[in-house]
N, C-alpha and C positions, 0 to 999 in steps of 0.2 A: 534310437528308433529309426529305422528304416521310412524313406520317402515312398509315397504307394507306386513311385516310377522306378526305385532302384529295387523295390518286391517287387516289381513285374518283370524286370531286368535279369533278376537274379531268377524266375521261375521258368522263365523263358528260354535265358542261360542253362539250366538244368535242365530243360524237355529238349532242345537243341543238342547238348553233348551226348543224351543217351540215343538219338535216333541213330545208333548205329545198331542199336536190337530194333524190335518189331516193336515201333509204338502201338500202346494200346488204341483199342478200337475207342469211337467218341462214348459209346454205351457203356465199356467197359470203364471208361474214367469214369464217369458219372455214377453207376454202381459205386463206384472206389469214393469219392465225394461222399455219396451218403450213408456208405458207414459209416468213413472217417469223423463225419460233423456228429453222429450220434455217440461218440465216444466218449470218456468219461475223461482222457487226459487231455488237459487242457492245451497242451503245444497239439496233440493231435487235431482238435477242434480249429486251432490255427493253419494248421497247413491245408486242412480239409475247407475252410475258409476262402484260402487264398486261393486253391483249386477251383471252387465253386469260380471265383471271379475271373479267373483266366478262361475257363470252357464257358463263360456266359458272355464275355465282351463282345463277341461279333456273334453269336449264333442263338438265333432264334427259337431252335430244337432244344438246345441247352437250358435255355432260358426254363422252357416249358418241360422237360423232363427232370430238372432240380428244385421244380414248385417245393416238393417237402420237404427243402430245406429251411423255408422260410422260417418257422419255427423255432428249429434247435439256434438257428442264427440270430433272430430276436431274442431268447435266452443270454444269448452269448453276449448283449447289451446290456444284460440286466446285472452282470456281473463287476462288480464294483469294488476294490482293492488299490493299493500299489500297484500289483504288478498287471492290471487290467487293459492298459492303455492298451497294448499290440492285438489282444483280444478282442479290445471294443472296435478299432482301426479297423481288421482285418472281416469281422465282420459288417461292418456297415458299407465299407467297398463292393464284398459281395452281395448284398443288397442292394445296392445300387445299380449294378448289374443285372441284376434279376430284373429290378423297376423298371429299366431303360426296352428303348425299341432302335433297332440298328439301323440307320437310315438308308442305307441300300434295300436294306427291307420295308419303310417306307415306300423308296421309292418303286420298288417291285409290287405293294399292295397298293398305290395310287393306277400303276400300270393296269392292274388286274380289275381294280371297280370300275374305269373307264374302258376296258375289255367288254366287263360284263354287263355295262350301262347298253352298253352299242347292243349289245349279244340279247338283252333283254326285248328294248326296242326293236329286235328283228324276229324275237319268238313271239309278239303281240301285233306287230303289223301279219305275220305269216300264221299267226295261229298253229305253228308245227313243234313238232318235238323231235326233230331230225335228228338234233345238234347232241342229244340223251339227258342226261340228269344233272351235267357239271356246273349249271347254274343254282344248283341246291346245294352245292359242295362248297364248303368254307376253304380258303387259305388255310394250312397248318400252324401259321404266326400269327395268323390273326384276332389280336385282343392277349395277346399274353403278355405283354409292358403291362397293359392296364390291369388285367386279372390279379398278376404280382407285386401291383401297386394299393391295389385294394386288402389283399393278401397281407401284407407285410402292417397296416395301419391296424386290420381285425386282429392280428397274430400279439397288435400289444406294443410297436416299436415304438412310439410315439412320444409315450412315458419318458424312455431315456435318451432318445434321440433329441426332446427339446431341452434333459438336463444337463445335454453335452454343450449346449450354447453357452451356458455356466461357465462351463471349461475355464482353466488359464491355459490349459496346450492349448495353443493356434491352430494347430492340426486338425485335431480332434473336432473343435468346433469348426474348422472348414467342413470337415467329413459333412457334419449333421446337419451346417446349411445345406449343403449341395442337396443331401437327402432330402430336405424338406422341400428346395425347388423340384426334384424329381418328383414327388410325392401328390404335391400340389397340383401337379399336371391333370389329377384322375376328379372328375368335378363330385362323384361322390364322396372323396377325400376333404375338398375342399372346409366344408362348415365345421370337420371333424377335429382339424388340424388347427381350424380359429378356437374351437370351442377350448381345448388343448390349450390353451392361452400363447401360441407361438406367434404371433402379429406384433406383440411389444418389443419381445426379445428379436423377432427376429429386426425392427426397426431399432432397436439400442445396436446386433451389429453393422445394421446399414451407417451408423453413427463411428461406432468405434473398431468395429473390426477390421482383419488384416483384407487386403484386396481384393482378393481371389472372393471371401466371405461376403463383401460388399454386393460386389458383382451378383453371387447368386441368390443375397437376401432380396434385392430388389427383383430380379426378376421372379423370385418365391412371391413376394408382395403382390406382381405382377398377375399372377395366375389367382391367389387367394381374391385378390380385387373385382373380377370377375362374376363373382360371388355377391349377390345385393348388400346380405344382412355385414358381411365382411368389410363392406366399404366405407361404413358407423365405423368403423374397430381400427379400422388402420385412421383414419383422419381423426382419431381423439387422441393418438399418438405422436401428432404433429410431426410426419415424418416431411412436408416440404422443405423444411432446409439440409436434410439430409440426403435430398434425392438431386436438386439443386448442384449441389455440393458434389455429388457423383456427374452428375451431367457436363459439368464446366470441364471436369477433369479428363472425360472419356473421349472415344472416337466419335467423332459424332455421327458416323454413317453406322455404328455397331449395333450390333444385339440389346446393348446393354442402354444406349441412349433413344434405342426403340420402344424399351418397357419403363425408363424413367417418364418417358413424355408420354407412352400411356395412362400410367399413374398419375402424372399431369392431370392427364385432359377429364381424368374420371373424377379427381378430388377437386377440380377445376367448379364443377357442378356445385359445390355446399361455397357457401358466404365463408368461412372457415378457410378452406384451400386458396380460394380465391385471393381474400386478404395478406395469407401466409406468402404466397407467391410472388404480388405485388412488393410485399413489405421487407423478402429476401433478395439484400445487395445482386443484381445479376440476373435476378430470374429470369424475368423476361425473356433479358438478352440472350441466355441459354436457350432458351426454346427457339426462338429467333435462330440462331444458329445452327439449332437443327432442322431449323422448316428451309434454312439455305442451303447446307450440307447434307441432310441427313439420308438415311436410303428413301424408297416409297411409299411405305407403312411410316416410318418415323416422322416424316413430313406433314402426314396425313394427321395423325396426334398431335404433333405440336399445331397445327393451323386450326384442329380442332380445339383446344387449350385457348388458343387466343380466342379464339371466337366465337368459346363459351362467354370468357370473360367482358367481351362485349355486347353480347347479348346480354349480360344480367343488368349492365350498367353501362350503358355507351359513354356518359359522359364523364364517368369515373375512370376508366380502361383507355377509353381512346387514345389521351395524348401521353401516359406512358407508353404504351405500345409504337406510338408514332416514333417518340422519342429514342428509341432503339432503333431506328434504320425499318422497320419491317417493310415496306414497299418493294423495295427493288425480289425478294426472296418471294411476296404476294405474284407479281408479276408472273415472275416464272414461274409460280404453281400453277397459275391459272390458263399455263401453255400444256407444260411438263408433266406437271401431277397425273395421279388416280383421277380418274373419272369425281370421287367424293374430294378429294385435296382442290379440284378444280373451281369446283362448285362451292364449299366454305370457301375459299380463295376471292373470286367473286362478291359471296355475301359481307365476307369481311371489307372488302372494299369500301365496299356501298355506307358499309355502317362508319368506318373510318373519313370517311368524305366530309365536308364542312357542317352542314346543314342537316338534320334528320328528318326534313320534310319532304318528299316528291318533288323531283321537278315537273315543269309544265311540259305540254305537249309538244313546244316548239324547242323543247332542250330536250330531247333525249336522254333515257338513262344510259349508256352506254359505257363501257368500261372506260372505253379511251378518255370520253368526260367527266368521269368519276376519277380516274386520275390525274387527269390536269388538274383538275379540282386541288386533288389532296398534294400535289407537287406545286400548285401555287403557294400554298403556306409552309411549305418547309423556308426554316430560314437558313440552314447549313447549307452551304454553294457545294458544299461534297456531295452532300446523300441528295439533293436534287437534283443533279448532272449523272449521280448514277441512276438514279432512277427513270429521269429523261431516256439516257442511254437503254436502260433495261425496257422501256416504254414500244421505244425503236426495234428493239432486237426481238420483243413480244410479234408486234407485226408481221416481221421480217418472217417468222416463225410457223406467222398461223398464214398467210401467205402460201410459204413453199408447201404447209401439211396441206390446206387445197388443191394446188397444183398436182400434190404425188397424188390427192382424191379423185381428182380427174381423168388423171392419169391411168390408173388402176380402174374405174368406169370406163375410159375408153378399151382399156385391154381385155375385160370381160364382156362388152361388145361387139369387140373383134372377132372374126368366126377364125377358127384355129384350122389349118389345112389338115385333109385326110391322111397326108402323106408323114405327117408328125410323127417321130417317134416316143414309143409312149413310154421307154426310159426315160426322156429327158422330164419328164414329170414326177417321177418319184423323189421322195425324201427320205432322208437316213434322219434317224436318232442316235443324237453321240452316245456310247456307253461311257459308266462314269467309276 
């Protein structure tokens, strides 16, 4: 069985050696795709398959002119044998394709609604219609990931796409996770794919499956979670020690320790997560780790996560969380962070401090106070000395972002001479 990297290798290798004739046109392949899939011989159905997924990987057009393949391609799941593997393989790849949205094309429809935001707001300040009708005109890509996402769940895949998690091929059940995190994307999908019973399985392979599968169950989980009635369904699954267990292992600045620590902060909220959390070796300190390391968003969940869990119970939470170093990582969010990381940053402070009663008027609540506070009772000379340090370096921090504020005040009250040239004011956007 071919890897879906050495079929692309190989089809790619073949479209390559014949461009020394007139490659077909993109329409002309695409016609050729959907005969092919409607055929009745099954190696045909594969090749017209693998086709589908090569002319849909970057192109938008494609995407959207091979809709009616959706179809004969769900069929092609349902077919169950020996010798079905490279059939079921090859079509769930191209569906996956079809589901997916090409992020240069993202990025050109982010370009284009911020175009048309400006473009709006200046046909409602001017009341004209100068500009003609192109603000009624849609993007040509826009909404076809989602269309073919919903497409492919109404078309029936769902059935055998959650009986491939079954699988003993590793493969195969990778294919079907990956699908179900693509699929989960489309929020209409979302209750369909729970109802579907895919929340257990897909947390037995966040438990047992091979890497790749881990990776995308959890962030499937990620998306499904989103969903209120879904978030019952995944916490009676007891998936915290298997997210845990993912998190310790992973990048912490990644993708993947992004959507663990969402899933965190959301099962964080039931007595249930909560307790599961506490009570798995590490947990803690895992999220701790990503509120130090992690990207922006990551940070923002896991501070969120602790500071559910202090809220529900300050005196239960506090001095584990103490116990793992959090301070020095609190600090720096509450420089560093998102605007919301800053701010739980802050609250959790306060709540981790000795006392749960207000100080008086002649003490201040003030961070700096709230910290000595909670740095008086550390009894490790380690993590009080970094914290001390991180206290210092907090300052130092907020400090100089004043000074650049003032700074930047005074240059916008500066009057700019007439004689400026007014290139030096413009700006480029890097292409990517």
């Amino acid at each position: 069985m071919n890897s879906p990297t050495s079929s692309s290798s190989a089809l790619t290798h073949s479209s390559s050696s014949s461009n020394t004739d007139t490659p077909p046109s993109p329409s002309a392949a695409v016609c050729r795709a959907l005969l092919l899939i409607q055929s009745d011989d099954l190696s045909l159905k594969i090749e017209a398959a693998k086709e589908i997924r090569r002319l849909t990987k970057t192109s938008q057009r494609c995407r959207r002119q091979l809709a009616d393949a959706v179809k004969p391609l769900v069929c092609m799941l349902r077919v169950c044998d020996d010798d079905s593997v490279e059939l079921n393989e090859s079509a769930l790849l191209a569906l996956l394709n079809l589901a997916v949205k090409d992020e240069k094309s993202i990025m050109v429809d982010s370009v284009l609604i911020g175009f048309l935001f400006f473009y709006t707001l200046i046909m409602l300040e001017t009341n004209s219609n100068s500009f003609g009708v192109f603000p009624n005109e849609r993007h040509a890509s826009d909404g076809v990931g989602v269309r073919n996402k919903i497409s492919i769940v109404e078309a029936g895949a769902l059935e055998p796409i959650i009986s491939f998690l079954h699988s003993q091929n590793s493969i195969l059940q990778e294919y079907a996770t990956a699908s179900l995190l693509t699929l989960s994307a489309s929020t209409i999908n979302k209750p369909v794919i729970s109802a579907c019973g895919a929340i257990p399985l897909l947390v037995e392979i966040l438990r047992n499956g091979s890497a790749q599968a881990k990776v995308d169950s959890v962030k499937a989980l990620s998306n499904l979670s989103t969903h209120s009635d879904n978030l019952d369904i995944i916490l009676k699954t007891n998936p915290i020690p298997a997210i845990v267990s993912l998190l310790k292992t992973c990048k912490k600045s990644s993708k993947t320790a992004e959507k663990c620590c969402a899933l965190i902060e959301s099962l964080a909220g039931f007595d249930e997560g909560r307790l599961a959390l506490t009570s798995e070796e590490g947990g803690i300190l895992a999220v701790i780790e990503v509120l130090e390391n992690g990207s922006l968003q990551s940070r923002e969940h896991a501070v969120g996560a602790l500071l559910t869990l202090c809220q529900s119970d300050r005196c239960k939470y506090r001095e584990p969380i103490l116990r793992e170093g959090v301070i020095p990582g609190l600090l720096e969010l509450t420089v560093q962070g998102t605007p919301k990381s800053q701010s739980k940053a802050q609250t959790l402070l306060r709540l981790l401090r000795d006392t749960p009663y207000p100080r008086s008027e002649l003490q201040p609540d003030t961070l700096e106070n709230i910290v000595c506070n909670i740095i008086s009772q550390i009894d490790e000379d380690e993590q009080s000395g970094k914290a001390k340090k991180m206290l210092a370096e907090m300052v130092q921090v907020s400090m100089e972002q004043s000074l650049r504020h003032l700074q930047q005040r005074a240059l916008v009250c500066t009057p700019t001479p007439k004689d400026l040239p007014i290139s030096s004011c413009t700006s480029e956007v890097s292409s990517k």
